[in-house]
C-alpha positions in Angstrom: 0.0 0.0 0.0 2.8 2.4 1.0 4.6 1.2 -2.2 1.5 2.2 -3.9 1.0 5.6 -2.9 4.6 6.7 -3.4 4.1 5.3 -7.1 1.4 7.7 -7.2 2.5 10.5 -5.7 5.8 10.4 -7.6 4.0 9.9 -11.1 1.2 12.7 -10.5 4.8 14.9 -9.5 5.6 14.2 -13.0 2.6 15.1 -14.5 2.1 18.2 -12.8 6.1 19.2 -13.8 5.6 18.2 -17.3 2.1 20.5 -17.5 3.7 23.1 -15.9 6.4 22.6 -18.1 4.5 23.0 -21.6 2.5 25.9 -19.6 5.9 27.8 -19.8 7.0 26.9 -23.0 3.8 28.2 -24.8 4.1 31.2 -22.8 7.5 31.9 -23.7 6.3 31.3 -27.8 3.9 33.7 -27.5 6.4 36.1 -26.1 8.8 35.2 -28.9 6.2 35.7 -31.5 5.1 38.7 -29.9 8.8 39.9 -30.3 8.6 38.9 -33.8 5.6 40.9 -34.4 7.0 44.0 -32.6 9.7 44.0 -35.0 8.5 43.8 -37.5 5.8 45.9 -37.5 7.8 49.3 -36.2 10.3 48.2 -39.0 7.1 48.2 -42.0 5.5 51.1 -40.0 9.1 53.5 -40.1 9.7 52.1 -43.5 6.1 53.1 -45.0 6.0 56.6 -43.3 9.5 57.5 -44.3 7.9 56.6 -48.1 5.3 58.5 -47.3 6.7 61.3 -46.5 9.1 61.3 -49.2 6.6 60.8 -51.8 4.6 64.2 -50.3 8.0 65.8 -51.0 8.3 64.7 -54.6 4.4 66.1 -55.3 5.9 69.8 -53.2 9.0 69.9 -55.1 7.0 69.1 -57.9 4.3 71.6 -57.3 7.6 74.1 -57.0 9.2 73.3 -60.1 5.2 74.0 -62.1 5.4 77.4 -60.4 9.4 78.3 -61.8 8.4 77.3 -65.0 5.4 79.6 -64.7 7.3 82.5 -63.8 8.0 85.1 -66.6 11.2 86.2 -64.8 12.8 83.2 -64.4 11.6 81.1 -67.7 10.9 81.7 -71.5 8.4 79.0 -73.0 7.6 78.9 -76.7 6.1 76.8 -78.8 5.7 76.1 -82.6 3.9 73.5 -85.2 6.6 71.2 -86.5 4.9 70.1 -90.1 7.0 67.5 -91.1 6.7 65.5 -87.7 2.9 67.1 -87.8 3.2 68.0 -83.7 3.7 71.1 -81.4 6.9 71.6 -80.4 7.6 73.5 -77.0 11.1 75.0 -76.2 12.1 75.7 -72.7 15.1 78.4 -71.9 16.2 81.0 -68.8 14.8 83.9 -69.0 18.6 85.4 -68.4 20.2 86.5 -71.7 23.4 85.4 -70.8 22.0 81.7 -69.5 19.9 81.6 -72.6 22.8 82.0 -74.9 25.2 80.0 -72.4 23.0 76.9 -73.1 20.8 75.7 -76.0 16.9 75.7 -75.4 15.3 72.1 -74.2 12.7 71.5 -77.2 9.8 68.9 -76.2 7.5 67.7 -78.3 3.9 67.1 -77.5 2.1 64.4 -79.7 -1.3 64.6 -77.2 -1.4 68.3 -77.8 -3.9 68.7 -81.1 -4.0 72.1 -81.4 -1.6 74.3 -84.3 -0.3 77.1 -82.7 2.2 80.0 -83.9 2.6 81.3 -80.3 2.1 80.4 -76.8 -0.8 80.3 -75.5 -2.1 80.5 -71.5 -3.6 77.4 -71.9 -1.1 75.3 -73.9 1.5 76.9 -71.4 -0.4 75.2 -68.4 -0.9 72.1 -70.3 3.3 71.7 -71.2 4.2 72.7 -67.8 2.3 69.9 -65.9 3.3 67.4 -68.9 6.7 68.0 -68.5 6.7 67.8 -64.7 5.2 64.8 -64.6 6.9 63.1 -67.7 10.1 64.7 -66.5 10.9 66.2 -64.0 8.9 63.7 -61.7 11.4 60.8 -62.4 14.2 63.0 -61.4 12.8 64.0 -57.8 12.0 60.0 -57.7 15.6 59.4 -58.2 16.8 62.5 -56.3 18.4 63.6 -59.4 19.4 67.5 -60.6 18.0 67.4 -64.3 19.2 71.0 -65.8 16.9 71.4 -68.5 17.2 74.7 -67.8 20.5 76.6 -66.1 17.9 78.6 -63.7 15.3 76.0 -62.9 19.0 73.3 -62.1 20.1 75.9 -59.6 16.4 76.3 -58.4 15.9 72.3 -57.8 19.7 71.9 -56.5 19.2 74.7 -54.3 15.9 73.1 -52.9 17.4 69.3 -52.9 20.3 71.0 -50.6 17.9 73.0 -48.2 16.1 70.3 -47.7 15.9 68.6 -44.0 14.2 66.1 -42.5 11.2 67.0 -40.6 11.0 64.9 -38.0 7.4 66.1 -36.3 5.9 65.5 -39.5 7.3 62.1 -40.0 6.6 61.7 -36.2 2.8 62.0 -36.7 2.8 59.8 -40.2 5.0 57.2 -37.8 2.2 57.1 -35.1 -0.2 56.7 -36.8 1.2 54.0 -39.0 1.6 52.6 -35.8 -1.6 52.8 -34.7 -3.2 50.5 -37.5 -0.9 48.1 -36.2 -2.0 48.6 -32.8 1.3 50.1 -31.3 1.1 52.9 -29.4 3.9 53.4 -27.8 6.6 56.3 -27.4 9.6 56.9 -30.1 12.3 58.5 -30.7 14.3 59.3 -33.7 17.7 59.4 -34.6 19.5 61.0 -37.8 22.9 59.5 -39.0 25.1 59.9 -41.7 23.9 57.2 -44.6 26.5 54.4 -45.4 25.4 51.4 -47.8 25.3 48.3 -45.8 23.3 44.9 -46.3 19.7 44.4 -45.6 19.7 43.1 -42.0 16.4 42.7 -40.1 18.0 42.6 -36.8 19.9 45.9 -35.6 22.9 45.4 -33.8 22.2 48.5 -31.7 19.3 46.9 -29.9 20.6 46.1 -26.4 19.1 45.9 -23.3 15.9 47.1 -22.6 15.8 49.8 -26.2 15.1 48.0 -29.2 16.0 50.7 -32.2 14.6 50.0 -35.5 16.6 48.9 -38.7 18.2 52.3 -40.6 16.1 53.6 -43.4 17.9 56.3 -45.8 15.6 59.5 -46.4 17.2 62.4 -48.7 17.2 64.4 -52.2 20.3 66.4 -51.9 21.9 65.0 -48.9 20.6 61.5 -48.0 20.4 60.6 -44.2 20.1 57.7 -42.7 17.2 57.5 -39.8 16.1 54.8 -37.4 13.6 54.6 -34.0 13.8 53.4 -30.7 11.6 51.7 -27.8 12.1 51.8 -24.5 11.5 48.8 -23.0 9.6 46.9 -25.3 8.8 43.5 -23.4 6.4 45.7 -21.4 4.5 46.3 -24.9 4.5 42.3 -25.2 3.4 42.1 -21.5 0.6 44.4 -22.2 -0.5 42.1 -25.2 -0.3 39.2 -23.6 -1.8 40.2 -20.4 -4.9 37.9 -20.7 -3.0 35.1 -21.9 -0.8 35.6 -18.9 -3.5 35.9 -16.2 -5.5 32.8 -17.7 -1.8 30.5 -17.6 -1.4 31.3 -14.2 -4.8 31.2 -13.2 -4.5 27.5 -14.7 -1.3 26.9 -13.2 -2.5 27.9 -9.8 -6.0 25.6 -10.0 -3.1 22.6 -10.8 -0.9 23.5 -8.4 -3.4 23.6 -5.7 -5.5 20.4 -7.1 -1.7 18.5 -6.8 -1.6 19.8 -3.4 -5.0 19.2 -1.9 -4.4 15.4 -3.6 -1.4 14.2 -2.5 -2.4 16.0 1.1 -5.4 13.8 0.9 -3.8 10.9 -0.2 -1.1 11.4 2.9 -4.3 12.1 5.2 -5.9 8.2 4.0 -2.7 6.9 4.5 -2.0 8.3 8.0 -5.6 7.5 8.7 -5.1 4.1 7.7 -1.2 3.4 10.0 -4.0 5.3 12.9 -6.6 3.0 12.5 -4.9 -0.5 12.2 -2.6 0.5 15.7 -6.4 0.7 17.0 -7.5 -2.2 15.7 -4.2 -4.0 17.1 -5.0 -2.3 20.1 -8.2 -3.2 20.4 -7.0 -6.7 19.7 -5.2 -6.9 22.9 -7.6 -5.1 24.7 -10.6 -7.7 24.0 -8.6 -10.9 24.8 -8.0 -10.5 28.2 -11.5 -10.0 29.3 -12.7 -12.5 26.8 -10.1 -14.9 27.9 -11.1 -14.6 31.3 -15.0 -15.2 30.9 -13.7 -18.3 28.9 -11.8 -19.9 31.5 -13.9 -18.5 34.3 -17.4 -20.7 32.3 -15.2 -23.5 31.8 -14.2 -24.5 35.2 -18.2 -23.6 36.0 -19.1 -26.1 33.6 -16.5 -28.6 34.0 -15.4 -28.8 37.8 -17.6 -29.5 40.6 -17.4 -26.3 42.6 -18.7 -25.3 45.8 -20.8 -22.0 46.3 -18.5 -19.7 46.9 -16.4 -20.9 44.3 -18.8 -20.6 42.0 -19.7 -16.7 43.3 -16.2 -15.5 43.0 -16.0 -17.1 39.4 -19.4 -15.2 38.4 -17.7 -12.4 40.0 -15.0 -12.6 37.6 -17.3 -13.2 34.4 -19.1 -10.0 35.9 -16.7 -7.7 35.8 -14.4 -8.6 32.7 -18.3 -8.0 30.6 -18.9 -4.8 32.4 -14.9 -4.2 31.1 -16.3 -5.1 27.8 -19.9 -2.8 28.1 -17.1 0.0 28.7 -15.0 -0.8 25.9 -17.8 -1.5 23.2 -19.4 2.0 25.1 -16.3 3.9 24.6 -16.3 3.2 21.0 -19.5 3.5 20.0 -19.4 7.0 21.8 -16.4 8.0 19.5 -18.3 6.8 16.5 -21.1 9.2 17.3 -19.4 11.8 17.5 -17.7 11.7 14.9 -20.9 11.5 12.7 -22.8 14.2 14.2 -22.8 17.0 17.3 -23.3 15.4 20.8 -26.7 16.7 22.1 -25.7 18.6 25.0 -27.9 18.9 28.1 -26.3 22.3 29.3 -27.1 24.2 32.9 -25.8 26.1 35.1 -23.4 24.3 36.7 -20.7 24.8 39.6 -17.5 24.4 37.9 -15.6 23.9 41.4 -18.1 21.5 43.0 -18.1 19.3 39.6 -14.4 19.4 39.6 -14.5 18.0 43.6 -16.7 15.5 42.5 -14.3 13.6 39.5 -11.9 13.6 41.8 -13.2 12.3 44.5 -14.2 9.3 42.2 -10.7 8.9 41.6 -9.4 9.1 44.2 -8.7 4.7 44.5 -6.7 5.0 41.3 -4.8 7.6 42.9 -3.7 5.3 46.0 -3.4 2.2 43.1 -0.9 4.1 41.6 0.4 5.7 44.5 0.6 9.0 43.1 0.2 12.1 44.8 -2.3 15.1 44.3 -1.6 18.5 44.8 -4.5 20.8 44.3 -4.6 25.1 43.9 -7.9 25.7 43.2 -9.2 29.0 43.7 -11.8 29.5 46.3 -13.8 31.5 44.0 -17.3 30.1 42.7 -16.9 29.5 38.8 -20.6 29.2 37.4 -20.6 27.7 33.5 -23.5 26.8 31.5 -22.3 23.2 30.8 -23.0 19.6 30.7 -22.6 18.1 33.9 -22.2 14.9 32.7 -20.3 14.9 29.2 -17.9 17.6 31.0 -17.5 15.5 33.7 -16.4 12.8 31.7 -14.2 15.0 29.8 -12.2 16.0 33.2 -12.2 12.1 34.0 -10.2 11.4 30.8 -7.3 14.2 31.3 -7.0 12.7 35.0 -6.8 9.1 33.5 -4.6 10.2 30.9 -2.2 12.4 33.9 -2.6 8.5 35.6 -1.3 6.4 32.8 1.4 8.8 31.1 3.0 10.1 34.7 5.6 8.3 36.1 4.8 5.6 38.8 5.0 7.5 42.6 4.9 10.8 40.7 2.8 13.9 41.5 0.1 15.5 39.6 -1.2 18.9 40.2 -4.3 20.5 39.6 -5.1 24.1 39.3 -8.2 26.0 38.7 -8.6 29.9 38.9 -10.3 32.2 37.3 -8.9 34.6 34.2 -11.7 37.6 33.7 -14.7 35.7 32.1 -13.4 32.3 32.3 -12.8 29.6 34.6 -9.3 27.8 33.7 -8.0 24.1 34.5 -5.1 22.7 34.6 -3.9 19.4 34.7 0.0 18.5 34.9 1.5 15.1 35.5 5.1 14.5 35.9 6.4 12.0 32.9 8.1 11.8 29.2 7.7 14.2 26.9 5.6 14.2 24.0 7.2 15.6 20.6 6.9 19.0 19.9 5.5 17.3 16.2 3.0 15.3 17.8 1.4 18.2 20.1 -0.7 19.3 17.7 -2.2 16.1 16.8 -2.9 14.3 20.1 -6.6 15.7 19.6 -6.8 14.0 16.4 -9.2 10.2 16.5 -7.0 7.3 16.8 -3.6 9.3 17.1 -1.4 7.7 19.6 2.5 9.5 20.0 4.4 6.9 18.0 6.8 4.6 20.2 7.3 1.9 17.8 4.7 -1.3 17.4 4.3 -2.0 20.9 2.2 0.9 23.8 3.5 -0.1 26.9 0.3 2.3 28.2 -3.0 1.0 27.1 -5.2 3.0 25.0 -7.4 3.5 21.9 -6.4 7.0 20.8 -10.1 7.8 21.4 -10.1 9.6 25.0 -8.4 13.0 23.9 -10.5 13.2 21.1 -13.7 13.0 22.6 -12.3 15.5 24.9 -11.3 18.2 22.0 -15.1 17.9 20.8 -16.8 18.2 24.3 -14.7 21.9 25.0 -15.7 23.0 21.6 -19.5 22.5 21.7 -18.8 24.1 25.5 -17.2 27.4 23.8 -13.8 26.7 25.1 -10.3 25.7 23.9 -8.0 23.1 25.0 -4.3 23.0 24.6 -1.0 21.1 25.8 2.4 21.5 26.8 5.3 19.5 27.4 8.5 20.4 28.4 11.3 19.5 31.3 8.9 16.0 31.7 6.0 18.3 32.6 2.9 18.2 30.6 0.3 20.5 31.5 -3.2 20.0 29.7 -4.8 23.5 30.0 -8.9 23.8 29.9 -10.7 26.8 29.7 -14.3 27.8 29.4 -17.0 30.9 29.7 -18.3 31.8 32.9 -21.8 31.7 32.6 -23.3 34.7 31.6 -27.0 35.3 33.4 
C-alpha cells in the first residue's frame, strides 16, 4: 500500500512538472512571437511613413518646379507647329540672356497636344508645364536627381534638394499613426545619422538591453540621411498584449498547483488515517482478549469442575466484571463513533465548575492510592458558574485525569489548578512524565492518534479519550491545549463563565 501511494504521488509529481512545463513553453512562444511581431511591424510602419513622407516631397518639389516654370522672370516657353513631324513643339530656356545664350533651349514635343499654334498660349503653357513635370521632372525627384533642362530651374531644384531637411514632427505624426493601425502605441524616438550602404539586416545590432532601435532607413534628395527609431522597454509592450494570456496560464497553473496539493495531502491524510486505524485495531486486539479470555476460563471451570458455592460466586464475579470491562470498551467506542458522525446533544445548565471538579476527583481518588501518586490541588476559592453539561464535562475532566494516571511516572505527582482569568474559569492538569514531541502536540486531539513509540504501547489506550475531549470543550465554547517540556505536561482547559 505504501509502495503504492509513493508510485502515485511520484507519477502525479511528473505530470504536474511536465504540464507546468508545456504551460511555460507556450508562454515563452507567445512572447517570442510577440517579439517577432514588434519587430517587424515598427520596422514596415518606419519604412512606409518614411515613403510616405518622401513621396509628399516629390508632389511639393514638384508643385515648385510647375510654379518656376510659370514665372515670366525666371523662364521663356515657346512653342511652334513642327509640319513635317505634324506636332507642337515646345522650347524651354532661362529667361537670363546670358544663360539663354550659355545653353541651347530644351525642345519637347507634344504628340497629345492637337492644337496648331504659332505662339504660346495660357492654356497650352499650363498644359506643357504639368506634362513635363510629370513626364520629366517627376522621375528626377523620384531618383533624387538635378536634371538642368534649364540653367535657372537646375540651380532652383539643387538649391531646394540642398535646403532640404528632415522633418521629424511631421514624420513623427505619419510614424504614429502608421503605428496605430498596427496597434502600437507606444513612445519613439528618432535618430538622424550619416547614410552608409550596408546589407539588408532585419536585426539591428544597436538593440541592447531594454531599447530595441529600428533597422536604418535612408531619407534624402540632396543630402541622404540615414534614420532609425527606438523603444524603450519593449517587453512591457509584449506584456501588455499578452496580459490575458498571462492571467488565464497562471490562473490555470495555480488551479493545478493547488489540485496537486490538496491530492497528495489527501492521499497522505488516507494513509496516516489508515497506520491510525490499524494501531487501534491492534489495540483493540489486545484489549478484547484479556476480558474475553477470562469469561472463557472462568465458564469452563463452572461447567466442568464441581465447585462449591463460593467458588462458583467468586467465578461469576469474575465473568461479571471482565463483561462490564467489555460494556465500557464497546461504550467507549461507539461514543467515539457518534461523534464523529454528528454533534453530541448537550444537556447544558448552570453548573458549579468547582463542585463538579471535587466530584471527578473524588471518584478517583482509588486510582490515585493504586498508583500511589500524589495530588496537589490550587484551586481557587472562588465560585466558577458555567453553562455546561454536567455529565459529558465530567467525563471530559475524568479522561485528562486518566490520561495524567497512565502517562505520569509511577509515585509521581500530579497537580491540579483551577482559577479564574476575567470571564473564564481555567484548568489545569499536569503530571510528571516523558515528553511528548513537539510534532505530535498538535495532533494528540486527532481520533485514533497515539504519540508513536514503535509497534508495541506499553500504556493501554485506543487513541479515542483525547478526542472526545477536544469535541466536548468545543461544543462548550472553550479551547484546549498542551504543553510539554522539562517531563512536565500541562493539559490546559478553559471555558466561559456563565453569563446570566
Amino acid at each position: 500500500m505504501k509502495r503504492k501511494i509513493n508510485l502515485i504521488i511520484i507519477l502525479m509529481t511528473i505530470c504536474t512538472a511536465l504540464l507546468l512545463a508545456l504551460q511555460l513553453y507556450w508562454n515563452d512562444e507567445v512572447y517570442q512571437n510577440n517579439d517577432r511581431i514588434f519587430r517587424s511591424d515598427v520596422n514596415d510602419a518606419l519604412e512606409e511613413s518614411v515613403d510616405k513622407l518622401a513621396n509628399l516631397r516629390r508632389d511639393e518639389f514638384a508643385n515648385q518646379y510647375k510654379k518656376w516654370m510659370a514665372d515670366t522672370n525666371l523662364v521663356v516657353i515657346s512653342c511652334s507647329y513642327n509640319k513635317k513631324s505634324k506636332e507642337m513643339v515646345f522650347s524651354l530656356s532661362d529667361k537670363d540672356p546670358v544663360l539663354r545664350n550659355a545653353r541651347p533651349p530644351s525642345r519637347i514635343a507634344l504628340r497629345d497636344f492637337k492644337q496648331h499654334l504659332d505662339h504660346i498660349t495660357p492654356e497650352a503653357k499650363t498644359i506643357f508645364i504639368n506634362s513635363f513635370v510629370k513626364n520629366f521632372v517627376y522621375y528626377d525627384l523620384r531618383d533624387a536627381k538635378v536634371y538642368y533642362h534649364t540653367t535657372k530651374l537646375g540651380e532652383l531644384l539643387g538649391k531646394a534638394f540642398k535646403d532640404e531637411k528632415l522633418d521629424t514632427i511631421r514624420l513623427g505624426k505619419l510614424y504614429r499613426q502608421a503605428l496605430a493601425n498596427r496597434g502600437i502605441k507606444e513612445l519613439f524616438k528618432f535618430h538622424t545619422f550619416k547614410y552608409e550602404f550596408h546589407k539588408f539586416d532585419t536585426n539591428n545590432p544597436d538593440s541592447v538591453g531594454k531599447v530595441y532601435t529600428t533597422r536604418q532607413f535612408k531619407y534624402g534628395f540632396g543630402n541622404t540621411i540615414a534614420l532609425n527609431a527606438s523603444f524603450a522597454n519593449p517587453k512591457l509592450i509584449y506584456l501588455q498584449k499578452m496580459k490575458w494570456i498571462l492571467s488565464s496560464s497562471l490562473f490555470l497553473i495555480v488551479i493545478t498547483l493547488g489540485c496537486f496539493v490538496y491530492t497528495i495531502k489527501t492521499m497522505l491524510t488516507q494513509k496516516k488515517l489508515t497506520l491510525l486505524k490499524d494501531d487501534f485495531v491492534n489495540n483493540m486486539t489486545h484489549e478484547l482478549k484479556t476480558p474475553v479470555a477470562t469469561i472463557s476460563i472462568a465458564a469452563e471451570a463452572i461447567d466442568h469442575f464441581n465447585l462449591d458455592e463460593k467458588a462458583k460466586t467468586e467465578y461469576i464475579s469474575i465473568i461479571r466484571y471482565q463483561a462490564a470491562n467489555l460494556t465500557h470498551l464497546i461504550d467507549q467506542i461507539l461514543t467515539n463513533l457518534v461523534n464523529q458522525q454528528a454533534i453530541i446533544g448537550l444537556g447544558k445548565k448552570k453548573v458549579l465548575f468547582n463542585e463538579l471538579l471535587q466530584l471527578v476527583i473524588q471518584q478517583y481518588q482509588p486510582q490515585f492510592l493504586t498508583s500511589n501518586s500524589t495530588l496537589k490541588l490550587n484551586l481557587s476559592t472562588k465560585e466558577m458558574w458555567i453553562n455546561a453539561d454536567p455529565i459529558h464535562l465530567g467525563n471530559t475532566i475524568a479522561n485528562l485525569l486518566d490520561n495524567a494516571l497512565k502517562y505520569g511516572n509511577h509515585q509521581s505527582q500530579i497537580t491540579i489548578d483551577l482559577l479564574q482569568q476575567e470571564n473564564s474559569a481555567v484548568l489545569k492538569i499536569t503530571n510528571i512524565g516523558d515528553e511528548i514531541p513537539t510534532e505530535y502536540l498538535s495532533k494528540i486531539f486527532e481520533p485514533f492518534f497515539r504519540v508513536p513509540t514503535g509497534n508495541v504501547h506499553q500504556v493501554k489506550g485506543y487513541g479515542l479519550g483525547l478526542s472526545y475531549v477536544h469535541d466536548i470543550v468545543k461544543q462548550h465554547g472553550g479551547y484546549i491545549k498542551v504543553t510539554s517540556i522539562n517531563q512536565l505536561t500541562t493539559f490546559t482547559l478553559q471555558l466561559p463563565l456563565y453569563d446570566s
